[in-house]
FIRO-160286 format. One line per 8 residues: for each residue x, y, z of C-alpha. Coordinates in pm, whole numbers. Layout:
! residues N
X,Y,Z ~ ...
END
This chain:
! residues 264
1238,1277,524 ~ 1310,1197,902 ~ 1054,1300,1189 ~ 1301,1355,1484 ~ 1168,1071,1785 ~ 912,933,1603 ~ 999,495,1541 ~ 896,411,1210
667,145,1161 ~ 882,-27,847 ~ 1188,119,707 ~ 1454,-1,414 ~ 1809,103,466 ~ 2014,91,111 ~ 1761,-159,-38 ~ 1921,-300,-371
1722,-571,-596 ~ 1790,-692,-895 ~ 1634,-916,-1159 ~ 1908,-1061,-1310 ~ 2056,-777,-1515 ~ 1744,-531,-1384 ~ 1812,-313,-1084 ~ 1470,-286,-954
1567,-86,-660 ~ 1907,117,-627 ~ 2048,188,-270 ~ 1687,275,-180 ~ 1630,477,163 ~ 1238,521,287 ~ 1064,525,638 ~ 682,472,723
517,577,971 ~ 178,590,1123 ~ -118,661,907 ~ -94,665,533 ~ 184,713,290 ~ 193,695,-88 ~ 415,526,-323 ~ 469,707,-658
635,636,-981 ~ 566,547,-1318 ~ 539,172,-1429 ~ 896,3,-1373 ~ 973,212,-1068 ~ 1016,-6,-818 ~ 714,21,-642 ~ 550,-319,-648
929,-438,-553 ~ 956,-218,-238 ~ 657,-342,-153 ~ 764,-694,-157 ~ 1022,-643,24 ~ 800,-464,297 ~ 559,-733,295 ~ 871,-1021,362
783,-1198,-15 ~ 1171,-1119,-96 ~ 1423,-1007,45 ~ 1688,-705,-75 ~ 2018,-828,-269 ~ 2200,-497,-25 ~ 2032,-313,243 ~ 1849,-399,526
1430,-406,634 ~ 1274,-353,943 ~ 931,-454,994 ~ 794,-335,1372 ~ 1122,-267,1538 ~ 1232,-594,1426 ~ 1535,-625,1175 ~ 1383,-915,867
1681,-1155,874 ~ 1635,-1528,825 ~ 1315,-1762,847 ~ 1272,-1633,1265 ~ 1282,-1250,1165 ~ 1001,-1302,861 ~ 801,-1541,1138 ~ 813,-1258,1385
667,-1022,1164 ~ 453,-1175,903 ~ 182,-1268,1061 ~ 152,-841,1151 ~ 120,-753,809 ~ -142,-723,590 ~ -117,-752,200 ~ -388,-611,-72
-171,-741,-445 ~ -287,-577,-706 ~ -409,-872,-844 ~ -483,-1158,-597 ~ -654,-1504,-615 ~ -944,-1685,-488 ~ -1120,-1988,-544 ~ -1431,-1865,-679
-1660,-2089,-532 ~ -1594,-1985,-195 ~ -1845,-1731,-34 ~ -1708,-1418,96 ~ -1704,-1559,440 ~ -1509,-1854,339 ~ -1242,-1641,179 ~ -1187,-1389,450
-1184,-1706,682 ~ -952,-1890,497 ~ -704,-1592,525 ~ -715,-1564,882 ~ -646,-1901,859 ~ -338,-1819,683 ~ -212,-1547,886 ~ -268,-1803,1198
-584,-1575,1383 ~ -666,-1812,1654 ~ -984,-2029,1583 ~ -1165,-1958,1877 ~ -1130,-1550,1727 ~ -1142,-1651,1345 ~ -1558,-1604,1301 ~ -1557,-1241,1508
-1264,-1151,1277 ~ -1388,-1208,1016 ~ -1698,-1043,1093 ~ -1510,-710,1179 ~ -1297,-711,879 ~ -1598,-731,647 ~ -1803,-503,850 ~ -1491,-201,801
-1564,-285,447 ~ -1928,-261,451 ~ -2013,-586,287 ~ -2143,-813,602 ~ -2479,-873,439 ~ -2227,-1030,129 ~ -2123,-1303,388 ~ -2271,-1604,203
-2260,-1454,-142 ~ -1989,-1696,-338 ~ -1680,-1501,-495 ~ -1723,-1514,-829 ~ -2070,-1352,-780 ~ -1897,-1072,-667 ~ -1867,-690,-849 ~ -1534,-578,-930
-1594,-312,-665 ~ -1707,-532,-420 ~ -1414,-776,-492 ~ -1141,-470,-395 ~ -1317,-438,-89 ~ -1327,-835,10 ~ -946,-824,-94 ~ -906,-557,195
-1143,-774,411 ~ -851,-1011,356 ~ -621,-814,438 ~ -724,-687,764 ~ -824,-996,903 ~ -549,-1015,1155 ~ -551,-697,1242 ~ -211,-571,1123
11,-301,1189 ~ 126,-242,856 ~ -112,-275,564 ~ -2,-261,238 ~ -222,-182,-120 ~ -90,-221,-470 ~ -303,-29,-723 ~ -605,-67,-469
-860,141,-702 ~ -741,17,-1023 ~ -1028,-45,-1288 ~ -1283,111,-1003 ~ -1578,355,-1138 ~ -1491,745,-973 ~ -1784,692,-779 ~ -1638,321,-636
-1289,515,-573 ~ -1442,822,-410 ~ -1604,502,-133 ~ -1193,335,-128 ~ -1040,706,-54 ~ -1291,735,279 ~ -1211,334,313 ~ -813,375,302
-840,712,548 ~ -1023,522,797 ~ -753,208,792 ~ -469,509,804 ~ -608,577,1155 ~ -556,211,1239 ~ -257,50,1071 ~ 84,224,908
-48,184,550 ~ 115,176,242 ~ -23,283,-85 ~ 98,216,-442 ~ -57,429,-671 ~ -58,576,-991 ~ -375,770,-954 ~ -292,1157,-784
-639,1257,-678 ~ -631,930,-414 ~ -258,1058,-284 ~ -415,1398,-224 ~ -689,1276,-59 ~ -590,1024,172 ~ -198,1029,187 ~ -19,1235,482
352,1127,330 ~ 498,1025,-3 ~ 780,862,-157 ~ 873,884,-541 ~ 1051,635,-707 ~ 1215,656,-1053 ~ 1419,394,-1238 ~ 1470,209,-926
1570,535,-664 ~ 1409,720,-429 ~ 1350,1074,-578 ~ 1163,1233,-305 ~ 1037,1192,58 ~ 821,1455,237 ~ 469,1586,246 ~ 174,1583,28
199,1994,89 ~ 633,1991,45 ~ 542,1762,-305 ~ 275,1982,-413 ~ 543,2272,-324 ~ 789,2141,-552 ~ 553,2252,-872 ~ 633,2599,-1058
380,2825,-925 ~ 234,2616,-651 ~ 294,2730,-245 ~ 175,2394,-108 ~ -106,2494,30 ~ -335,2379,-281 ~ -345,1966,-228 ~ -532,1840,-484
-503,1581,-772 ~ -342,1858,-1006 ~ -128,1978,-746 ~ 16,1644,-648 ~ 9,1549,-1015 ~ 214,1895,-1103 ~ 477,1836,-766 ~ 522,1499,-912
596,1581,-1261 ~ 849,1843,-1118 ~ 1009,1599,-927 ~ 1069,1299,-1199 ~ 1055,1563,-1525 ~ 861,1531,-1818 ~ 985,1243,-1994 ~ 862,942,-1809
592,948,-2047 ~ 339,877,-1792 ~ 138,1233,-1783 ~ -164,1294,-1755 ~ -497,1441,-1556 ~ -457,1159,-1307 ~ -185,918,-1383 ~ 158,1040,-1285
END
């Protein structure tokens, strides 16, 4: 779906990848804009690939990226918008004997802060993720909730325009996802984010747009409320996980094999 004089913040035009003989992504079309927006799809969809191409890792076999206004072509168009982006993987590495500080340091590092700004960085990314009294804790001393949250720490460092999360709650308690829902809300109202998910109560509650992908194709584009609207019975006006969850199953059918009270 199209808002009329609004600039996206990313957008793939015909993106086509494939794996060999795997079509990851077919001719896919998809805009993001400001606050958050929700990827959708069962496993093999060709999420976790649209998001690579978002975040410059690859690029598309067909079609064309743009990353903030600027089109992603050759080493000068991924330099010019790499170091804008922030990247939560669904499952990322660290060296587990640095502390939290070190880590979040070392990424600004990477995404070339400026020294004389890494340390007050650093400091504001882990104090959006509430853990600056973790500072000298070491990694691997870490909770699994508390490691999500340094991830993000990570990926805010350089305080990007476009932040993207695969699976961001995955393996989280309800109680640990209910904190990551208020988390991701408050970075919508910062950044253009981008959300892989396969959880539907975290696309109702934080997600203003959504994109479903099937079998490598975009299968809808529009509102939480117009996906919700798709469902037999359901107006829109109910946004909820079993709404979303009911819109979703509408859209993709019931074969994907990938039902259930919160996994769509």
């Amino acid at each position: 779906m199209t808002t009329t004089g609004v600039t996206p913040v990313a957008s793939v035009e015909g993106a086509t990848v494939r794996y060999r003989t795997v079509v990851a992504l077919d001719g896919v079309h998809a805009e993001f804009r400001s606050g958050t927006t929700a990827l959708l799809g069962p496993n093999g969809a060709g999420k976790t690939t649209l998001l690579s191409l978002l975040s410059t890792a690859r690029r598309p076999d067909e079609g064309t990226v743009t990353l903030l206004g600027e089109p992603v072509r050759g080493r000068a168009g991924v330099r010019a918008v790499r170091e804008r982006v922030g990247v939560l993987p669904q499952s990322f590495g660290y060296y587990p004997r640095f502390t939290l500080q070190e880590f979040v340091e070392y990424a600004a590092w990477l995404r070339k802060v400026p020294a004389g700004q890494r340390r007050d960085r650093v400091r504001e990314a882990l104090h959006l993720v509430e853990l600056e009294k973790y500072a000298d804790r070491r990694m691997s001393a870490l909770s699994g909730g508390m490691l999500r949250r340094a991830g993000i720490a990570q990926a805010v460092v350089n305080r990007p325009d476009l932040v993207l999360l695969d699976e961001p709650t995955v393996g989280l308690d309800p109680a640990q996802r209910v904190g990551f829902r208020t988390l991701i809300k408050d970075l919508g109202e910062r950044s253009a984010v981008v959300l892989s998910t396969h959880l539907a109560e975290d696309v109702a509650h934080v997600c203003e747009r959504i994109h479903v992908l099937l079998e490598g194709r975009a299968r809808f584009s529009g509102t939480a409320a117009e996906l919700c609207g798709r469902a037999p019975g359901h107006d829109g006006t109910a946004l909820d996980g079993p709404a979303v969850e009911a819109g979703y199953l509408a859209v993709v059918g019931q074969g994907t094999g990938e039902q259930g009270s919160e996994r769509p």
